[in-house]
N, C-alpha and C positions, 0 to 999 in steps of 0.2 A: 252793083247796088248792094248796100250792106246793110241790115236790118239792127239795130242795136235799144238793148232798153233791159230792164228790171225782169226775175225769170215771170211768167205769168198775164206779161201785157198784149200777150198775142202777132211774138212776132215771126212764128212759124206759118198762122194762118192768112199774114198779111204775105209774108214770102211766097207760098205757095198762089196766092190769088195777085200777085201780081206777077207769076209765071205764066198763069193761065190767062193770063187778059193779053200780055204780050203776044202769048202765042197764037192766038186768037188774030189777032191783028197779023200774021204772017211771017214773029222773028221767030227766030232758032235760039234756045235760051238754055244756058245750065242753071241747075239749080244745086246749090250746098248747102249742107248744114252743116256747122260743128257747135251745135246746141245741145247738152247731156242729156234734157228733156224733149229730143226731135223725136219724132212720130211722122215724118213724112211720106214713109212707108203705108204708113196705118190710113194715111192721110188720102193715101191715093191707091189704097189696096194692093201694093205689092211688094216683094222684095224688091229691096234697094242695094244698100249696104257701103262699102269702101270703094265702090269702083265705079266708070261712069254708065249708068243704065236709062236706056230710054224708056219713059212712062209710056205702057202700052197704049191707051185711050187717046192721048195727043200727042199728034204728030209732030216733031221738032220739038218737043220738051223731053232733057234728060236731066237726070238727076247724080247725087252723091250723096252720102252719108260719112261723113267724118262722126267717128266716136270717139272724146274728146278722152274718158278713160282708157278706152284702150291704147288710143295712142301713145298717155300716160305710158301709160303699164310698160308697153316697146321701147320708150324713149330711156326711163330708171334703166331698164333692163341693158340697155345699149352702153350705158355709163356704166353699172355697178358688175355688170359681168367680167369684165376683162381683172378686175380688183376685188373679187368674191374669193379667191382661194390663198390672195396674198397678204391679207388685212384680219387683226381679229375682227371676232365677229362680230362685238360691241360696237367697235367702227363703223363694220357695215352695214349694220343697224342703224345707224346714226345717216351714213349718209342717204339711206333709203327712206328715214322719214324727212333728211333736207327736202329731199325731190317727190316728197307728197302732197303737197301745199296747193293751191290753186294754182299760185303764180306758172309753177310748171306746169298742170295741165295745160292753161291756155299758149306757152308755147309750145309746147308739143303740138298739138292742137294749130297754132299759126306754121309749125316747120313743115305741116302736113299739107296744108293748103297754100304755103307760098311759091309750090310748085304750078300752082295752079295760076295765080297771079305774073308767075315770068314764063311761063312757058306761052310763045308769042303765036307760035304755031294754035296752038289751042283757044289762046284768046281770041282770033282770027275766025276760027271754027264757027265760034258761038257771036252774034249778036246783043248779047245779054247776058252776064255771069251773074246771079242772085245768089248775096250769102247771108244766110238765118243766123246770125250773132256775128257782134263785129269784134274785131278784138279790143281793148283797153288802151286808154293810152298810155298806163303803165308799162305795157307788154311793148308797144311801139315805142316809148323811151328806151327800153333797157336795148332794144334790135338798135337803136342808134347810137349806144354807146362806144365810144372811141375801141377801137382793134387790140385792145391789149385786156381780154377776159383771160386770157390762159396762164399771161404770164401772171396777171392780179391773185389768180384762185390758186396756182403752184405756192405764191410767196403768201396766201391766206389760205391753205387747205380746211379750217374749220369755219370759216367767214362766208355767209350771205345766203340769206334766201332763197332770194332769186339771181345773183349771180350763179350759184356755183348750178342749175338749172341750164345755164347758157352754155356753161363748158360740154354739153352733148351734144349742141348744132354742128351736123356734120357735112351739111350744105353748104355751097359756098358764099361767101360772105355777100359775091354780088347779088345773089339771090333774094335777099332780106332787105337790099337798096331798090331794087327794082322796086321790091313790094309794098315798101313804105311811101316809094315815089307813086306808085299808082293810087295808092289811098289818096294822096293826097294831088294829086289831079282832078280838077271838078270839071275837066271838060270829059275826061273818063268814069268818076269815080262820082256816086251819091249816097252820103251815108243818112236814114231814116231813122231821127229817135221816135219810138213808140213807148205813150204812154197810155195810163187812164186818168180820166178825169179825176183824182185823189193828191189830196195835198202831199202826202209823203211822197206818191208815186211821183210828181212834176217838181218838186225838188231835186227826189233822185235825178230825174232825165236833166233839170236843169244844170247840177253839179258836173252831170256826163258832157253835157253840150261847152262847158267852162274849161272842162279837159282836152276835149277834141280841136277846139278853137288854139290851145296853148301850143299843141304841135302843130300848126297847118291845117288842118281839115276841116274846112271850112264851110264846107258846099253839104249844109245837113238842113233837111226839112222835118216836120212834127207832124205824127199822125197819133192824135189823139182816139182814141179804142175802146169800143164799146161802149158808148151814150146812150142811157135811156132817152128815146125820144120823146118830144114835152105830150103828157097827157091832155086831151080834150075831157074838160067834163070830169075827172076823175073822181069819186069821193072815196079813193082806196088812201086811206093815211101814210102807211108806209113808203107806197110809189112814190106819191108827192112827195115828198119828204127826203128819197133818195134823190130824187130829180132835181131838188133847192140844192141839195148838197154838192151836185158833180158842179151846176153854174156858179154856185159858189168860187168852188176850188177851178173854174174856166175863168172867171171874172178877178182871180186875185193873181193871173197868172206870169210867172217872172218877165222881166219887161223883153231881156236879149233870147228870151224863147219867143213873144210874141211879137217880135218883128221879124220869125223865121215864117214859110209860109208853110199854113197846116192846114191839114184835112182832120174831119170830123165822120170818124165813122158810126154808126148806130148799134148796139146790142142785137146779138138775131137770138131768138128764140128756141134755133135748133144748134149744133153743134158742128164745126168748119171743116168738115169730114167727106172727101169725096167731091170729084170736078164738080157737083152740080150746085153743091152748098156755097163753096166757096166763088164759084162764076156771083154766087147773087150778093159777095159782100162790096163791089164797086159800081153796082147799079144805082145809078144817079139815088140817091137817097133824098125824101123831104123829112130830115128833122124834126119837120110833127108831123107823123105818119100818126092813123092811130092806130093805139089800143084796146084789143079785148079787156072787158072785167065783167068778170060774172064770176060766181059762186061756186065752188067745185068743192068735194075734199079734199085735206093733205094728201100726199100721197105716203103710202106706207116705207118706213126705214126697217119695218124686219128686226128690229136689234131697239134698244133701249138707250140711251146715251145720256147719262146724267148731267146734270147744269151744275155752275158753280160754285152754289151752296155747298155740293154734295167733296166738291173738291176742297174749300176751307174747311168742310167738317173732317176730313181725312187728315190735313195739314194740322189740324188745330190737338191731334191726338200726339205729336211729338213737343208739343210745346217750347221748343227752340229749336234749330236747326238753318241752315243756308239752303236759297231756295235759288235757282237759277233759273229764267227764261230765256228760253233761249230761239231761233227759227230767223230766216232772213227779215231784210227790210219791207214795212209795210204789212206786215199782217196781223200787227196791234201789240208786241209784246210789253210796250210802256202801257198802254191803258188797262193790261190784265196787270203787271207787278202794282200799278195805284191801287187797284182795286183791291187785289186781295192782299196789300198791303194794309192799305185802309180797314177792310172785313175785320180782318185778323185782330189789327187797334182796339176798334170796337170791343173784341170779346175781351180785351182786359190785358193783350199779351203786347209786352214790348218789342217794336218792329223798327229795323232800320231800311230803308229803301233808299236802294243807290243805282245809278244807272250812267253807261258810259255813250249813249245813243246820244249822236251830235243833232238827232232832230227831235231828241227830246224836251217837252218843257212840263215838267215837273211841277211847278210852280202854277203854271196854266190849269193843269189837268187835275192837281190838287188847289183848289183853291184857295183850302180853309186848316188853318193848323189844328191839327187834332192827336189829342191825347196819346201819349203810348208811341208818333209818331214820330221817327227822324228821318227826313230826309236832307239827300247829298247827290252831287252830281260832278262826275269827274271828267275836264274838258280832253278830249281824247288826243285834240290838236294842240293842244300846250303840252299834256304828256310825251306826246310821240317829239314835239320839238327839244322838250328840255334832254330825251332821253340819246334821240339824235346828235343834239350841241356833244354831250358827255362821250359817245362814240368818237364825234367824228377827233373831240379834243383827245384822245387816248390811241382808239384803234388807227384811226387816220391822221396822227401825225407826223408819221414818217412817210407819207403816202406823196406820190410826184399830183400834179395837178389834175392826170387822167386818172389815178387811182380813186384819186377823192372824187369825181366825178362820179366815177362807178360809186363807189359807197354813199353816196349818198341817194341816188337811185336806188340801188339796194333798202338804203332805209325808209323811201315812202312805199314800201308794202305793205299791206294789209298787216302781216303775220307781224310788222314791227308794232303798228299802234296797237294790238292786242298782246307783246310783250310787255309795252309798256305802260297800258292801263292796267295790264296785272297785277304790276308793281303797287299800286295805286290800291289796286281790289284787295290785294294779302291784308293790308293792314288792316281792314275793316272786317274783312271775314273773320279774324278773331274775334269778335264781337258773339257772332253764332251762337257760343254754349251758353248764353243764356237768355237769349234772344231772338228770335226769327234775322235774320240780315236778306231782305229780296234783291237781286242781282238783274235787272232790268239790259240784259245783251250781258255777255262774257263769253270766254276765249274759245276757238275750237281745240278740239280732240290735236288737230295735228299743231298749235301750237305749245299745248300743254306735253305735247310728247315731246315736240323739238325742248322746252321748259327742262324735262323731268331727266333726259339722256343726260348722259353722264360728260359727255364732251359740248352740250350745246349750255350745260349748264354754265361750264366751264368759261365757255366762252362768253358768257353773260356776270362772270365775276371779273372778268379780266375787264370786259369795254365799261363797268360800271366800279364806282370807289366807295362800294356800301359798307355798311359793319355785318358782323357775320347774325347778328338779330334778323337783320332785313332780310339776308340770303335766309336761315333757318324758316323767316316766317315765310317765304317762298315753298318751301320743301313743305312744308307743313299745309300749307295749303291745297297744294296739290297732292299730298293725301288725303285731305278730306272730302274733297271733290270724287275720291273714288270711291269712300264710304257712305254707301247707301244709308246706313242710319243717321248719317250727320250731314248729306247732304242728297235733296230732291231735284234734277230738271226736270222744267217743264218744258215741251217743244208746243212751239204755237206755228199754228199753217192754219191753209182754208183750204177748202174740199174742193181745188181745182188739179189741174193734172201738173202740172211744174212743180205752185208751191209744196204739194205733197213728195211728188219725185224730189225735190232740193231738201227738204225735210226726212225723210227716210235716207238720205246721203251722208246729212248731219249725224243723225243717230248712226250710223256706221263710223263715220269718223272720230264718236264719241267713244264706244265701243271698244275700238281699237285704242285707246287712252283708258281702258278700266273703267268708263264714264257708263252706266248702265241708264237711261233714260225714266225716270220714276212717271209718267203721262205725258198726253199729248195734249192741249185742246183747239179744236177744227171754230177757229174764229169769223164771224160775221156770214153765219150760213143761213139761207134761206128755207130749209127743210121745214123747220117746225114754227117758223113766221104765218101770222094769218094776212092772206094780201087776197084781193079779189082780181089781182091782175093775171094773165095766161103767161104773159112775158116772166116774171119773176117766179110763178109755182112752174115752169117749163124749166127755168135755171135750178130752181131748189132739187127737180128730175136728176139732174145731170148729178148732183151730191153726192147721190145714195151710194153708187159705184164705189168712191174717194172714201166714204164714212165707213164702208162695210169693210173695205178693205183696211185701210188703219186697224179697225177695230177685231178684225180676223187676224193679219199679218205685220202689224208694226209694233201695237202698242195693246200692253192688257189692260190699260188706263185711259180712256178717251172720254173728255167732257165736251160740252157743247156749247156756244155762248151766238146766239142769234144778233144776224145783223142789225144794229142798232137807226134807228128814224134819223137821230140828231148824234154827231160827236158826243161820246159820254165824256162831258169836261166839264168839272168841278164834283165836289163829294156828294150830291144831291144824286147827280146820274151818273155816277159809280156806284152808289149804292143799290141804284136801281135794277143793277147787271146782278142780284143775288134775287131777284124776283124768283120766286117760284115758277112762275107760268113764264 
């Protein structure tokens, strides 16, 4: 059973409580993780780690820990050792930030655990194998690509992503058939998307379930995660109000998801910590259970956290400059670049806001044209196609019919569409020196590094037929990006235990690019909301931990932006996000 979804939706705590209800019932079950934000250990009080360890408390439940970075770390090191003392260094610089990317963690990360999946003896062992993140079906494309990676990446040693990641699999090839075969066996194999009730979030899983389907894997169910239960009687505004919101986003829900069969689980009030919490998240549940609402006070943050205002009046002291948001999907960074697009408008300063989020609507969330304002939106899927077509007509055309196969897999990676929304971004970030220009998503740290090396650039002039303006406004870009006074990110997360772990990842990834993070802001927190419900001031509890930390250890810049009743769409309720109180 493979647990897959978006970091944040809970599918550590759903893994872990459907270890223990198996077990419960008399199988014998392993339990894996290769999640970078697992906590299994934490989950179940003890050390775990890389090897198989039975959970003291119940009997016939063991565990694993795959860590997904170190694996990393083993895997570069397995490649770039044998060619550390023959190469300069620049080289190997080069090839070390190839092999930093995600694409490679998650296989290193699958090479680790595909031992697990062929090893017959062991499956045999266990009644139930549970794995806390599944892999991609990126990563299961490239494992199926045709047997010729070695000779492809000899006759292209500066070429691909994620190919040149594969030239380290030192398992044998059967190994990776096996394991793909068993994924995709539904009399063996169940893969689980978990979402939450939120529109961005059942898009993403929706997109995931679109991919899964395209290789095989067909045999996936929906477990929708953490529902406010419908209140009785409520006259708390806010509850209500979030509760229209999740049936909303349940009621508009994509059709080839809602003819998968799904479970609805309920929000708990305390946190999925420990056999006794997690036994109670598959107790028959009533959907309108009630809830307490009485009157309590906030509870105390210790620390001070200024609101938005405080952050456009900070902004508004440079009077142009390039402003980046940056943090994964779903944790609102389109509705902060409107906004403090819009703020900014208002005080008189010209603003250009562009954004390359394919679930962005700009249009939507702005409603109303307003002064001072331009905006733009650059289609990520038409970029990345036109920039593919110019590849594959240049680099791939002396290529035999398996080479182009490989590259072209190679080029639906991530790290491609954010080369080539780049291309896209340079031209407008010249704009900056006399203007605010808001950058609504842009590129990571490790693709501005693969960008900035000296051989990746190279390799980005050769697959492309630019003038050397274009290449220049490249280079120029990517120093301004590391110039704190001409350009701000901002990382947006929420004060839960993933988004902020994948957030603090970010900013290390940035870091390592000369990217220095100028704030953070911890979006749709319940801390300093007035609610008279116990259910959401018990979640606002769990906050403080996430806020204090940030605020001590990530970031000397942390604002705050409470969760909002209704979607802030249109400039009436964007504006209202600059509220004092």
């Amino acid at each position: 059973m493979f647990f897959t979804g978006k970091g944040g939706v809970g599918k550590t705590s759903l893994s872990c409580a459907s270890a223990i209800e198996l077990v419960k019932r008399g199988k014998k079950v392993l339990l894996v993780s290769t999640d970078p934000a697992s906590n299994i250990g934490q989950v179940f009080n003890q050390q775990i780690g890389d090897s198989i360890t039975p959970i003291g408390l119940l009997e016939g439940l063991f565990s694993l820990e795959i860590d997904p970075q170190e694996a990393a770390m083993k895997y570069r090191e397995r490649i770039i050792s044998p060619v550390r003392q023959l190469l300069p260094k620049e080289v190997v610089d080069n090839i070390q930030e190839q092999l930093s990317g995600a694409c490679t963690t998650e296989i290193a990360a699958f090479d680790e655990f595909t031992a697990l999946l062929s090893n017959e003896g062991l499956i045999k062992d266990y009644d139930h194998i549970i794995f806390d993140t599944a892999p991609t079906g990126h990563t299961i494309r490239l494992l199926q690509l045709p047997r010729a990676w070695s000779n492809f990446i000899e006759k292209n040693p500066q070429g691909a992503s994620c190919l040149g990641p594969l030239s380290g699999l030192e398992k044998q090839r059967s190994h990776y058939a096996k394991a793909v075969k068993a994924l995709a066996d539904s009399e063996r194999s169940r893969l689980v998307l978990v979402s939450r009730a939120q529109k961005t979030a059942l898009e993403e899983v929706a997109s995931t379930h679109e991919e899964l389907l395209e290789i095989g894997l067909d045999n996936q169910f929906l477990v929708i995660n953490a529902l406010l239960p419908k209140p009785e009687h409520s006259q708390d505004e806010l509850y209500n109000a979030l509760y229209q919101k999740e049936q909303i986003a349940i009621s508009h829900l994509n059709t080839k998801l809602a003819n998968l069969p799904i479970d609805y689980l309920n929000l708990r009030p305390f946190n999925m910590v420990g056999i006794e919490a997690l036994s109670q998240l598959f107790k028959k549940q009533d959907l309108e259970e009630k809830q307490e609402f009485i009157n309590f006070p906030a509870p105390n943050l210790n620390i001070e956290i200024p609101n938005l205002v405080s952050l456009v009046d900070q902004l508004s002291q440079s009077k142009s400059g390039l402003i980046m948001m940056m943090g994964k999907g779903g944790v609102g960074k389109t509705t902060l670049a409107s906004a403090i697009a819009l703020e900014l408008s208002k005080r008189g300063f010209m603003v250009h806001l562009t954004t390359s989020d394919p679930a962005s609507h700009l249009g939507v969330t702005l409603s109303e044209s307003v002064d001072n304002l331009e905006v733009s939106r650059i289609d990520p899927k038409l970029e990345t196609q036109l920039y593919a077509r110019d590849v594959l007509a240049t680099k791939g055309q002396s290529l035999d019919l398996q080479g182009r196969q490989m590259l072209e897999e190679d080029l639906r990676s991530p790290c491609t569409e954010e080369i080539a929304v780049f291309q896209k971004f340079a031209q407008i970030i010249k704009q900056a020196d006399d203007r605010f220009v808001i950058m609504d998503t842009a590129p990571t740290g490790h693709t501005l590094l693969l960008l900035e090396s000296i051989q990746a650039y190279n390799l980005e002039i050769e697959r492309n037929d630019r003038n050397h303006e274009e290449k220049n406004s490249e280079l120029n870009s990517m120093n301004r990006l590391q110039n704190p006074d001409l350009t701000k990110v901002i990382i947006v997360t929420l004060a839960e235990t993933t988004p902020v772990l994948e957030a603090s990842q970010l900013q290390q990834d940035l870091q390592r690019a000369g990217i220095q993070p100028w704030a953070w802001v911890v979006n749709n927190s319940l801390i300093s909301c007035e609610t008279s419900s116990t259910l959401l001031r018990q979640r606002g509890i769990y906050e403080i931990e996430h806020i204090q930390n940030i605020s001590q250890n990530l970031s000397k810049q942390v604002f705050i932006l409470p969760i909002q009743p209704q979607e802030p769409v249109g400039n009436k309720a964007l504006t209202r996000l600059f509220s004092p109180s």
